[in-house]
MOPAC internal coordinates of N, CA, C and O (Angstrom, degrees):
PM7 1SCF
backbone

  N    0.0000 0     0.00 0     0.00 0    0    0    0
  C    1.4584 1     0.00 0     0.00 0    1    0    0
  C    1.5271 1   108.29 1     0.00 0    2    1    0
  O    1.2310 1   120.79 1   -14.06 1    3    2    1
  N    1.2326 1   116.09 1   165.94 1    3    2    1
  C    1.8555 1   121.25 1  -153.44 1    5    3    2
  C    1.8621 1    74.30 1  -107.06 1    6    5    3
  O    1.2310 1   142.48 1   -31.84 1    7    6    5
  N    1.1644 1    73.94 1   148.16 1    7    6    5
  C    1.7840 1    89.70 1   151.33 1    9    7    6
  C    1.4960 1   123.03 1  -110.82 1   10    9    7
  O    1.2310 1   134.41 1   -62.30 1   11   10    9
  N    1.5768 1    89.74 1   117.70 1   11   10    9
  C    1.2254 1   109.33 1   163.91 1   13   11   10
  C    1.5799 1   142.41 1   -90.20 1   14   13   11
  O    1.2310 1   127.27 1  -131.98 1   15   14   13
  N    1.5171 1   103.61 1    48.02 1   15   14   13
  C    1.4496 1   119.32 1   172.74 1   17   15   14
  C    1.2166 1   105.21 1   -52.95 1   18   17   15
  O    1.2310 1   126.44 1   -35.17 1   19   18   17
  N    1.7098 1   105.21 1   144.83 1   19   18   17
  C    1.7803 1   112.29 1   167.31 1   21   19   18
  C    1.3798 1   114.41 1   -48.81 1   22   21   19
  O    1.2310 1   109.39 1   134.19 1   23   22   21
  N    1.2606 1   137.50 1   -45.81 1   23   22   21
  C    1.5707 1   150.38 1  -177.84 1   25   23   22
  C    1.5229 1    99.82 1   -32.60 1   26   25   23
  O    1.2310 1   137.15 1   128.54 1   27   26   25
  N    1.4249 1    84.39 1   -51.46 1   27   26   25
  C    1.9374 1    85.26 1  -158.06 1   29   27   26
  C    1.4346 1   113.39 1   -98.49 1   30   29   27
  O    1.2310 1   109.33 1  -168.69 1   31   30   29
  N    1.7966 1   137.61 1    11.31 1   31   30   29
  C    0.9811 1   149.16 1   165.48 1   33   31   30
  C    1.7052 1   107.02 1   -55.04 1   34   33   31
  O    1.2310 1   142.64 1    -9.07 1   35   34   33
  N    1.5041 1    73.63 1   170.93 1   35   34   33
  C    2.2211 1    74.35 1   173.77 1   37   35   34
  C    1.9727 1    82.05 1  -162.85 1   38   37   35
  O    1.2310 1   128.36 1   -14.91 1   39   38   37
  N    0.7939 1   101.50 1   165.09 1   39   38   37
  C    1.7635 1    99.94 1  -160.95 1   41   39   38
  C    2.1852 1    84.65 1  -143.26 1   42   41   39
  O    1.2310 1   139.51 1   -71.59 1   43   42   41
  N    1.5165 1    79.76 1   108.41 1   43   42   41
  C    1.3926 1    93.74 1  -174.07 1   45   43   42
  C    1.9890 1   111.45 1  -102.64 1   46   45   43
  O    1.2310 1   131.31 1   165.71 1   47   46   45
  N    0.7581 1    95.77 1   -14.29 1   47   46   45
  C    1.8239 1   112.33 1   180.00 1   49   47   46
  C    1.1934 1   123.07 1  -154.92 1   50   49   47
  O    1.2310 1   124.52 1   -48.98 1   51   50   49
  N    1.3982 1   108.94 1   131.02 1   51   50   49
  C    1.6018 1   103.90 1  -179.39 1   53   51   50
  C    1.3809 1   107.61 1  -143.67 1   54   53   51
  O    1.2310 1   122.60 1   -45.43 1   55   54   53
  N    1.5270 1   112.62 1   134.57 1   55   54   53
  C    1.6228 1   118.39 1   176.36 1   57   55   54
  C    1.6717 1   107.28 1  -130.26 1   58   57   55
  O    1.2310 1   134.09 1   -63.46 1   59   58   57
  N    1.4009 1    90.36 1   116.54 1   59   58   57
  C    1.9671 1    91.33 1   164.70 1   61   59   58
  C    1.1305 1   107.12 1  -108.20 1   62   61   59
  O    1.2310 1   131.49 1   -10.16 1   63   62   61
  N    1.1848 1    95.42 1   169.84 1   63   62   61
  C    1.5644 1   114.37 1  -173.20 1   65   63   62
  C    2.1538 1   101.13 1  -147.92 1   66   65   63
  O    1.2310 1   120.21 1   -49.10 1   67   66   65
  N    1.7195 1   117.20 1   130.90 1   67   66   65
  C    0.6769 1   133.97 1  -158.43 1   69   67   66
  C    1.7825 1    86.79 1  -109.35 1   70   69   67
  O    1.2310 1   127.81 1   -48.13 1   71   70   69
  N    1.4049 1   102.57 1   131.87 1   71   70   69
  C    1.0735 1   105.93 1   166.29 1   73   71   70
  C    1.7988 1   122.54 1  -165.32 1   74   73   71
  O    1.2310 1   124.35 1   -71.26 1   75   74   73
  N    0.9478 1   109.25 1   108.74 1   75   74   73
  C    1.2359 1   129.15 1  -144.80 1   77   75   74
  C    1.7430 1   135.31 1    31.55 1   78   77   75
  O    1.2310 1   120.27 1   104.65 1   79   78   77
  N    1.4729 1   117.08 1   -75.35 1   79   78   77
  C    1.6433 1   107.31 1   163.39 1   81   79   78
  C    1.0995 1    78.35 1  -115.32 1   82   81   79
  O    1.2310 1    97.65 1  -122.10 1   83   82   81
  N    1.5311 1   157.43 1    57.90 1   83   82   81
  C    1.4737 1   137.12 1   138.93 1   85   83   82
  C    1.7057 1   102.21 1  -136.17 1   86   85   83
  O    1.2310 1   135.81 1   -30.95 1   87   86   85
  N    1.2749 1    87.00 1   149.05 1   87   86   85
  C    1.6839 1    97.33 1   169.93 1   89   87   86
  C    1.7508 1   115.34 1  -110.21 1   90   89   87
  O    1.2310 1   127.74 1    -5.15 1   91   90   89
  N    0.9508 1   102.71 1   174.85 1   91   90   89
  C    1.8694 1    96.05 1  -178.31 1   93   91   90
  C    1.6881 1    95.54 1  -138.82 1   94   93   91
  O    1.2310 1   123.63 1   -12.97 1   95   94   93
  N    0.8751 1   110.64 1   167.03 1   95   94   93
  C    2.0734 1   123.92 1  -177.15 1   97   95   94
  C    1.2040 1    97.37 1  -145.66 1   98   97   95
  O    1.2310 1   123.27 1   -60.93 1   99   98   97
  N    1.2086 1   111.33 1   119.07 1   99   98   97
  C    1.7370 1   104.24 1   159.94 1  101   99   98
  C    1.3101 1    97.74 1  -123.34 1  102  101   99
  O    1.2310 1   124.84 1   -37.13 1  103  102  101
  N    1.2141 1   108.30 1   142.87 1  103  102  101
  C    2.1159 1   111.60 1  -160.83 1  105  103  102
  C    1.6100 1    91.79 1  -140.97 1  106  105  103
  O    1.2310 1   103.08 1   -29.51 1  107  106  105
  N    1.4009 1   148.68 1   150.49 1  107  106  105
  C    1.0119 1   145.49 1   -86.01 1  109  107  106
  C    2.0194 1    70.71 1   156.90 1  110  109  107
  O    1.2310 1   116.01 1   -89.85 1  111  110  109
  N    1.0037 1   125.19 1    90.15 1  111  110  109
  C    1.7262 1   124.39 1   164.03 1  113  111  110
  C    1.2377 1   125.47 1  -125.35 1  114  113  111
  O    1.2310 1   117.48 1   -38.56 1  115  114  113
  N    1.3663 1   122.40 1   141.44 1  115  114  113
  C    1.6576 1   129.13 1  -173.75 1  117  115  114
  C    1.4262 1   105.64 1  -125.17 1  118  117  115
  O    1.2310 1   132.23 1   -38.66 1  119  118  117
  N    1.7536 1    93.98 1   141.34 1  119  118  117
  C    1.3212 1   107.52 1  -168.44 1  121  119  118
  C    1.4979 1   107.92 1   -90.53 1  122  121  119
  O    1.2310 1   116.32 1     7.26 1  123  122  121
  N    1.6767 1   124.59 1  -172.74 1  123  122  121
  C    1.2172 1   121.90 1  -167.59 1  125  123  122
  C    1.7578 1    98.80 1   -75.68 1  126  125  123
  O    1.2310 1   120.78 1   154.69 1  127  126  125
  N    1.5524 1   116.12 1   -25.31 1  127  126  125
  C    1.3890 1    99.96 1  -174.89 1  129  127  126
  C    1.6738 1   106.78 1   -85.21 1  130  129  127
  O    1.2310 1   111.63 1   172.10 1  131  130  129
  N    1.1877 1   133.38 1    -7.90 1  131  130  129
  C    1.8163 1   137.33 1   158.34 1  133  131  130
  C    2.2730 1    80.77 1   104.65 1  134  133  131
  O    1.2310 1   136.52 1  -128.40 1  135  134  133
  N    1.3900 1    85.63 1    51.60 1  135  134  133
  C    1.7395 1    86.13 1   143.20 1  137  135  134
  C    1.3602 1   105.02 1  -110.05 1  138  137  135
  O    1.2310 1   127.58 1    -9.59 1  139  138  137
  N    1.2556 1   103.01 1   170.41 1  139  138  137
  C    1.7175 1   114.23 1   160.03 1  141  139  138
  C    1.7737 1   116.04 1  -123.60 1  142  141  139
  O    1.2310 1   133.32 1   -26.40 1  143  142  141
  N    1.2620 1    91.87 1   153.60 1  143  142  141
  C    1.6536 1    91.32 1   156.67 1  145  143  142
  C    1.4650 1   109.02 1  -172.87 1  146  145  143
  O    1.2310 1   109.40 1   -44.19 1  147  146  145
  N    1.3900 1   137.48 1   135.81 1  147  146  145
  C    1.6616 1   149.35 1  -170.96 1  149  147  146
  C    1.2638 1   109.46 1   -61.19 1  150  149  147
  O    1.2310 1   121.10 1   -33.43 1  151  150  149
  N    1.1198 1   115.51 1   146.57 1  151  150  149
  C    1.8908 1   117.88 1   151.47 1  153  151  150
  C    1.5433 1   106.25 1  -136.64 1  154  153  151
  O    1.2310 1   141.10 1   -47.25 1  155  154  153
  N    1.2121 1    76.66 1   132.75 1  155  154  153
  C    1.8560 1    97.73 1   174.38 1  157  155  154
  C    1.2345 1   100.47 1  -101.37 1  158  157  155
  O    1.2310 1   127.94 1   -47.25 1  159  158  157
  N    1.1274 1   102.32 1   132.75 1  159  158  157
  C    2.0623 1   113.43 1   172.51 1  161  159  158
  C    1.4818 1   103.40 1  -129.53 1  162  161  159
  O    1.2310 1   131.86 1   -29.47 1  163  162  161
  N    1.1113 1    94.70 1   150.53 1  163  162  161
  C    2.1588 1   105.82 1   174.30 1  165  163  162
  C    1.2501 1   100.51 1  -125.84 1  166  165  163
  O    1.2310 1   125.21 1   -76.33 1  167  166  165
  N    1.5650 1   107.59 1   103.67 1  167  166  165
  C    1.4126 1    97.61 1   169.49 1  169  167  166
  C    1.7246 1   124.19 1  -106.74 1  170  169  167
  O    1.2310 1   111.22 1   -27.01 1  171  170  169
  N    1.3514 1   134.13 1   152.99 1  171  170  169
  C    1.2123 1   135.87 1  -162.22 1  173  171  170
  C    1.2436 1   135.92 1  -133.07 1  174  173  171
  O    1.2310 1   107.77 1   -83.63 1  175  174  173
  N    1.5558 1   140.43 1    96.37 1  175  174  173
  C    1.3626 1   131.40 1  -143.34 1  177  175  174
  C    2.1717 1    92.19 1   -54.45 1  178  177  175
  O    1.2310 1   126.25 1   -41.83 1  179  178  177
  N    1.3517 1   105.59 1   138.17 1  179  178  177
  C    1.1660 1    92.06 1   145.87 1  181  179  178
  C    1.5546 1   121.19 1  -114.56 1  182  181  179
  O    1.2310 1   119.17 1   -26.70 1  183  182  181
  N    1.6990 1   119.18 1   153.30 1  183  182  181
  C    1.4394 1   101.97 1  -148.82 1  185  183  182
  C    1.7861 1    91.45 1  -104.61 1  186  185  183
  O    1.2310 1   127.88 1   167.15 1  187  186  185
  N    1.2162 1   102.44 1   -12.85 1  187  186  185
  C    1.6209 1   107.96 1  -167.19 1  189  187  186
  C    2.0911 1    99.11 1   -71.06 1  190  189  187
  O    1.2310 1   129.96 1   156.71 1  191  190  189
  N    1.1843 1    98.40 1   -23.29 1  191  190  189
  C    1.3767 1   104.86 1  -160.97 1  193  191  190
  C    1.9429 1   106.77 1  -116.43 1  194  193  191
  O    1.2310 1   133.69 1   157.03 1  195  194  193
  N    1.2588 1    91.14 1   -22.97 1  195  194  193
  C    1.8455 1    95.36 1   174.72 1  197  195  194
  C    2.0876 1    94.81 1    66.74 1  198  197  195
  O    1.2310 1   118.01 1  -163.38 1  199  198  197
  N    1.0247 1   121.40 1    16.62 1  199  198  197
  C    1.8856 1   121.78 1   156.39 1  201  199  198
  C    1.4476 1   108.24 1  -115.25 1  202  201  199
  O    1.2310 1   132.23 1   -14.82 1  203  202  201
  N    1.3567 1    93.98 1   165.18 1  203  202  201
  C    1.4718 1   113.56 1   168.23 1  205  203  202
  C    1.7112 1   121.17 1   -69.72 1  206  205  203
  O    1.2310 1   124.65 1   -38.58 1  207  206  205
  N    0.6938 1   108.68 1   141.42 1  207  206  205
  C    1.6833 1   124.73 1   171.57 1  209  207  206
  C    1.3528 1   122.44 1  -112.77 1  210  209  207
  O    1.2310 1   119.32 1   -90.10 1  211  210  209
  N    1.2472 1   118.90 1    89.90 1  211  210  209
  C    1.8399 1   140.19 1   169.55 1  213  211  210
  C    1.3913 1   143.30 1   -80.82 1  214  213  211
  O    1.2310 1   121.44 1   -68.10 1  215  214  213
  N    0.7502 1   114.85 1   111.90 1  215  214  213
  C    1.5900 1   113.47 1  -178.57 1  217  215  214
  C    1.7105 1   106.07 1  -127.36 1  218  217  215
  O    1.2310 1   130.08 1   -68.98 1  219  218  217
  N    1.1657 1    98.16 1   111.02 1  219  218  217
  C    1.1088 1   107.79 1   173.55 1  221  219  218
  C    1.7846 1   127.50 1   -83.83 1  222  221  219
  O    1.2310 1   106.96 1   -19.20 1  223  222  221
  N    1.2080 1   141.89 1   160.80 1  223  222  221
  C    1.5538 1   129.14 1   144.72 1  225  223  222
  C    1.5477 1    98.12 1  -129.43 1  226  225  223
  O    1.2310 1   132.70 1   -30.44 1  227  226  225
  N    1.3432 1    93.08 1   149.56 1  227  226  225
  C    1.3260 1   119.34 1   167.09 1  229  227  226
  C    1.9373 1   135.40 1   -76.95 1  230  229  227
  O    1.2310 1   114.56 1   -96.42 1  231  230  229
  N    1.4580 1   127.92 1    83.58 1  231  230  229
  C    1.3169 1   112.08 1  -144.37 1  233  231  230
  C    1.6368 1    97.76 1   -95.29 1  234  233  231
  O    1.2310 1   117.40 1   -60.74 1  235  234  233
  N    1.3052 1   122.56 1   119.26 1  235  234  233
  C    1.6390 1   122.09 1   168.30 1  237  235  234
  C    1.4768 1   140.88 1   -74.90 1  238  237  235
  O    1.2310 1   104.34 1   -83.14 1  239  238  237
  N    0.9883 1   146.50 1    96.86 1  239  238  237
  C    1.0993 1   137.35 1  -164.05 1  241  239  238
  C    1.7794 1   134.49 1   -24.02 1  242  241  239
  O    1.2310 1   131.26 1   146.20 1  243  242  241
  N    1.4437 1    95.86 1   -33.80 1  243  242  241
  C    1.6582 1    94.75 1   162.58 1  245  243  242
  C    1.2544 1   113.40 1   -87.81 1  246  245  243
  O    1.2310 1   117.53 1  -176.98 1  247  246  245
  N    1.5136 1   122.31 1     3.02 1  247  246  245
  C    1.6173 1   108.16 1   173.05 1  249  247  246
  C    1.5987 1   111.62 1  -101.23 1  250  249  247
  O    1.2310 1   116.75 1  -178.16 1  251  250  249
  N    1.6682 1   123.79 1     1.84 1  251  250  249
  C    1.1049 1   129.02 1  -169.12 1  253  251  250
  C    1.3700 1   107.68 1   -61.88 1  254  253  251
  O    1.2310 1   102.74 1   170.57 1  255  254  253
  N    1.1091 1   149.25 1    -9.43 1  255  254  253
  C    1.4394 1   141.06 1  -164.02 1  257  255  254
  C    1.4766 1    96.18 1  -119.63 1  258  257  255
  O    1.2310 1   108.22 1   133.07 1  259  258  257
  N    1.5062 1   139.62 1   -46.93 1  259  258  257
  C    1.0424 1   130.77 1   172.82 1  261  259  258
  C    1.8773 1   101.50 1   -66.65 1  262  261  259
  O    1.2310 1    96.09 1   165.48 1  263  262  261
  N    0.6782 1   159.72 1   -14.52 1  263  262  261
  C    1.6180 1   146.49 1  -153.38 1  265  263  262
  C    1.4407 1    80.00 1   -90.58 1  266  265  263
  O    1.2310 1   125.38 1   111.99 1  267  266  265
  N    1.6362 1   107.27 1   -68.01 1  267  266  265
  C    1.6685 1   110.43 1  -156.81 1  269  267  266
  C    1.6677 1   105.86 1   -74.55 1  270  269  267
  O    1.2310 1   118.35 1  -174.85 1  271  270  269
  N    1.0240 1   120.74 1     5.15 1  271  270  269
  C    1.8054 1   119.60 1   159.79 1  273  271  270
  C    1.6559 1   108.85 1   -73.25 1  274  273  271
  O    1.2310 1   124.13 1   132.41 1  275  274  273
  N    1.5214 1   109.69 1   -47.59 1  275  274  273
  C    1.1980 1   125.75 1  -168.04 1  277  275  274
  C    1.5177 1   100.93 1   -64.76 1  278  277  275
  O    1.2310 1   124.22 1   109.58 1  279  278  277
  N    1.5345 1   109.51 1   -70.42 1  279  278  277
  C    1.5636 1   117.54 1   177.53 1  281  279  278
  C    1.7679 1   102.87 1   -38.26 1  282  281  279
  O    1.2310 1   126.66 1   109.41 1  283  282  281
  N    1.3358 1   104.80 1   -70.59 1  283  282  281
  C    1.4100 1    91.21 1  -173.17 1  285  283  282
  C    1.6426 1   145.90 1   -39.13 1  286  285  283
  O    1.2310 1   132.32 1   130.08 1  287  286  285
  N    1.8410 1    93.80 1   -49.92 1  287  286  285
  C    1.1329 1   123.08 1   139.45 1  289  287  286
  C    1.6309 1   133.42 1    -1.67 1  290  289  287
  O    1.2310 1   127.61 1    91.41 1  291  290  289
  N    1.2955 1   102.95 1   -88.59 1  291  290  289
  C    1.8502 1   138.67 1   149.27 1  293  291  290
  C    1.5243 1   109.11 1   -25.25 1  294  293  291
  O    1.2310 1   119.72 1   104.52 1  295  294  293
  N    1.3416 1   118.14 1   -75.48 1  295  294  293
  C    1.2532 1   133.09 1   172.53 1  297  295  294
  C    1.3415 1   117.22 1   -49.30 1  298  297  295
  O    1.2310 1   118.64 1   119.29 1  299  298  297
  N    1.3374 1   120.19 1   -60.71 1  299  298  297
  C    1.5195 1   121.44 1   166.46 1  301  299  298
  C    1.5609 1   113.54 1   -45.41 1  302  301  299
  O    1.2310 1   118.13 1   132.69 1  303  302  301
  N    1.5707 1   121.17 1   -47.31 1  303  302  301
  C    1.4201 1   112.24 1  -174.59 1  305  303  302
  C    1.5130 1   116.61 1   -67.15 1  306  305  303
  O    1.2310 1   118.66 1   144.32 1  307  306  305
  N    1.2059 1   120.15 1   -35.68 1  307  306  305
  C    1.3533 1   130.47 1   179.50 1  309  307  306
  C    1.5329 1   109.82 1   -73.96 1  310  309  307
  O    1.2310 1   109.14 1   138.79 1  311  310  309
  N    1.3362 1   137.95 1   -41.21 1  311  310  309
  C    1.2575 1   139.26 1   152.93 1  313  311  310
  C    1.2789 1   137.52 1   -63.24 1  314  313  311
  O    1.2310 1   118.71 1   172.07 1  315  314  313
  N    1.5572 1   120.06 1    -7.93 1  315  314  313
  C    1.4715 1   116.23 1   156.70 1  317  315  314
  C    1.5791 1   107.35 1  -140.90 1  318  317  315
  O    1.2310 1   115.36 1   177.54 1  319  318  317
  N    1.2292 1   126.42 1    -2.46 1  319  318  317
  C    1.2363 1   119.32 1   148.22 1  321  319  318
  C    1.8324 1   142.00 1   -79.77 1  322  321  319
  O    1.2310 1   129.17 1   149.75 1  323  322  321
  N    1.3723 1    99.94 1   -30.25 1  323  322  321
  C    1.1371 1    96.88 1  -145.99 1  325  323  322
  C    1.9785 1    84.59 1  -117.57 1  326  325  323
  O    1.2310 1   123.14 1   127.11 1  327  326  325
  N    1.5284 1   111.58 1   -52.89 1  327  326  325
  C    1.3205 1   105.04 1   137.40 1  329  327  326
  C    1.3782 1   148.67 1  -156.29 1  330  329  327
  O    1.2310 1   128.95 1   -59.62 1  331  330  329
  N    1.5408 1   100.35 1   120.38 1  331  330  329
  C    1.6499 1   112.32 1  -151.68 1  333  331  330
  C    1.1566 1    94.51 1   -86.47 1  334  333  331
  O    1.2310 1   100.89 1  -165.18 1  335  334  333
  N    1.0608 1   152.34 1    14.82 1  335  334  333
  C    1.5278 1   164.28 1  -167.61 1  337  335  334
  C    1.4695 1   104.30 1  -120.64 1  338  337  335
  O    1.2310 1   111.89 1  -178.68 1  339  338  337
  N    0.8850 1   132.90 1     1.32 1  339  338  337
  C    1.7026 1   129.42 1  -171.36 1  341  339  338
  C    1.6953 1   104.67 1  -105.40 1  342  341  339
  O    1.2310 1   115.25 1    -7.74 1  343  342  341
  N    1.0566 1   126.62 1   172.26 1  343  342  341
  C    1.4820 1   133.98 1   177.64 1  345  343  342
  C    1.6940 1   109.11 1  -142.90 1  346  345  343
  O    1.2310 1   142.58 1   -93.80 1  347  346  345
  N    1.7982 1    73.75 1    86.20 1  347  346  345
  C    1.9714 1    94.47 1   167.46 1  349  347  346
  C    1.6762 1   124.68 1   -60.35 1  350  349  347
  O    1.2310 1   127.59 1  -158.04 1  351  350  349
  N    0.7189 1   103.00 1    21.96 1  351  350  349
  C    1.5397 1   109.88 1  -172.78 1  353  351  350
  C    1.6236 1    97.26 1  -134.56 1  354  353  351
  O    1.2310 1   116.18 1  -171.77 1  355  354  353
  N    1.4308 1   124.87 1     8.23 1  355  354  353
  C    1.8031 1   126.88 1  -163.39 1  357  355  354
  C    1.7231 1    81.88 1   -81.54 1  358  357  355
  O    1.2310 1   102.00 1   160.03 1  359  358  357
  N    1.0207 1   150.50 1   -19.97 1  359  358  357
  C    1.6020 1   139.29 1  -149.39 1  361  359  358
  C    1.6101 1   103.32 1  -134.89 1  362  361  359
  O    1.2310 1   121.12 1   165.16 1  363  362  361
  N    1.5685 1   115.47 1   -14.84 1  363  362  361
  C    1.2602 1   112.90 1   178.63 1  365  363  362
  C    1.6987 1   119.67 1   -86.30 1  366  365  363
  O    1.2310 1   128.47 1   -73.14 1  367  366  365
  N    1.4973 1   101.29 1   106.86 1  367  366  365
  C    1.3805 1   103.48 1   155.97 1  369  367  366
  C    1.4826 1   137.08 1  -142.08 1  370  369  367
  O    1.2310 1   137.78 1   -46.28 1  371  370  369
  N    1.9651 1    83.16 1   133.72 1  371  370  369
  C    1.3694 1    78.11 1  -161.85 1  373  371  370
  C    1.5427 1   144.91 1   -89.39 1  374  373  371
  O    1.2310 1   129.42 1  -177.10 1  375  374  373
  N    1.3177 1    99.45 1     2.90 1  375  374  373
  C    1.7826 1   119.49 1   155.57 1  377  375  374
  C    1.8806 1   108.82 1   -56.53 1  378  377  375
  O    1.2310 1   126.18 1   169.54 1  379  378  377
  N    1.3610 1   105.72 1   -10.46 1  379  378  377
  C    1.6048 1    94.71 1  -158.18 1  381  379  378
  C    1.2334 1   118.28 1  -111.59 1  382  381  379
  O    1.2310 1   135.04 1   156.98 1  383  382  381
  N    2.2016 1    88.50 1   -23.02 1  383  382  381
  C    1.8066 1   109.16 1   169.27 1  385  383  382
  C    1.3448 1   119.38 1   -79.69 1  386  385  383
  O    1.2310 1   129.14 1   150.69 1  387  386  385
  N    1.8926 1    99.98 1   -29.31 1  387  386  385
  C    1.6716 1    67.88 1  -176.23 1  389  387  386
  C    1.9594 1   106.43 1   -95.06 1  390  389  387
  O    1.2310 1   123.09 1  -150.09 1  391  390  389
  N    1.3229 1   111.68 1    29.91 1  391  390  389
  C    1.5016 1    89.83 1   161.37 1  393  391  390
  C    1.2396 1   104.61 1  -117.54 1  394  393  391
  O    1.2310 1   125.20 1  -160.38 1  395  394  393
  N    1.5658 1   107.61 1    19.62 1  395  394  393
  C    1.6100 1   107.29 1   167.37 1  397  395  394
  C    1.8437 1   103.92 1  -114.51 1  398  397  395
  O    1.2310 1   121.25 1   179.09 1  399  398  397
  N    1.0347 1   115.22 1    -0.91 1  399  398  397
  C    1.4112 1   120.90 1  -168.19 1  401  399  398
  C    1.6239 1   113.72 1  -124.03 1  402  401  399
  O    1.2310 1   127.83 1   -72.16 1  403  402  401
  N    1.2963 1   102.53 1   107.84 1  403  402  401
  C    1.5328 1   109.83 1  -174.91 1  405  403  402
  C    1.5653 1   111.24 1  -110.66 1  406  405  403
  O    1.2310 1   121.95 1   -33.90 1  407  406  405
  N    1.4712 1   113.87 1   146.10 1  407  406  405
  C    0.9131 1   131.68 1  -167.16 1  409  407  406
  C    1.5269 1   111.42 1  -144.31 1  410  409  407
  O    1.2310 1   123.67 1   -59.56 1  411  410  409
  N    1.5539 1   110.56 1   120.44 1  411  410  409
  C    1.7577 1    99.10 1  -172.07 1  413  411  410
  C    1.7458 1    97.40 1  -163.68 1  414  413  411
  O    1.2310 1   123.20 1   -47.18 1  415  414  413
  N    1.2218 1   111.47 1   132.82 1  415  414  413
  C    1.2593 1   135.83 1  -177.87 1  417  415  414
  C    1.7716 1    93.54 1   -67.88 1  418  417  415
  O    1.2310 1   129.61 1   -44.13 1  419  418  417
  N    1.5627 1    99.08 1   135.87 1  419  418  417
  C    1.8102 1    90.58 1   169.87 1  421  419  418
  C    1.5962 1   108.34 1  -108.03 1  422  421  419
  O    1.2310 1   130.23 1   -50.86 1  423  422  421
  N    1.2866 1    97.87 1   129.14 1  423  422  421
  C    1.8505 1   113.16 1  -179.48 1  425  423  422
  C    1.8766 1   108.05 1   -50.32 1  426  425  423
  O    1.2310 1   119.94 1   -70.87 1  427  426  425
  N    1.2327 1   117.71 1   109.13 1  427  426  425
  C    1.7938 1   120.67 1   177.65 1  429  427  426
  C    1.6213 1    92.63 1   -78.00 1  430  429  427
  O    1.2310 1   120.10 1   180.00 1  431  430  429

């Protein structure tokens, strides 16, 4: 397996998404040998401390098909099992995401 130390990343795409006091990054990075693999971070004002608060994960390319089975998965059970009565779309708007939601290819 390649190592994917921060040093040697290169951050080729990046999409946030604003959502209420947290933001999300999903970044799309290639290593010096031209693998890829995503990181999602949640970052969070903290107010006690006046910094950010991060948590990152690391997403790998052979785990990309199991993550989004799982995610999907997850999502599906909670949306028609648990509650199919709710209206997932009550908070989505999309005049509001995309001038809160950026999306931009990074120049190599």
């Amino acid at each position: 397996m390649e190592d994917y130390n921060k040093n040697d990343s290169k951050e080729i795409f990046s999409k946030k998404i604003r959502a209420g006091k947290r933001t999300y990054f999903f970044d799309v990075k290639s290593t010096r040998g031209k693998d890829y693999f995503i990181t999602i971070t949640e970052s969070k004002k903290s107010f006690e401390e006046g910094n950010y608060v991060k948590h990152k994960i690391f997403l790998y390319k052979e785990d990309f098909n199991k993550f989004m089975e799982a995610l999907n998965e997850t999502v599906n059970h909670i949306k028609s099992d648990l509650m199919p009565d709710y209206d997932f779309d009550e908070f989505r708007h999309d005049a509001y995401e995309q001038n809160e939601t950026d999306t931009k290819p990074i120049n190599l």
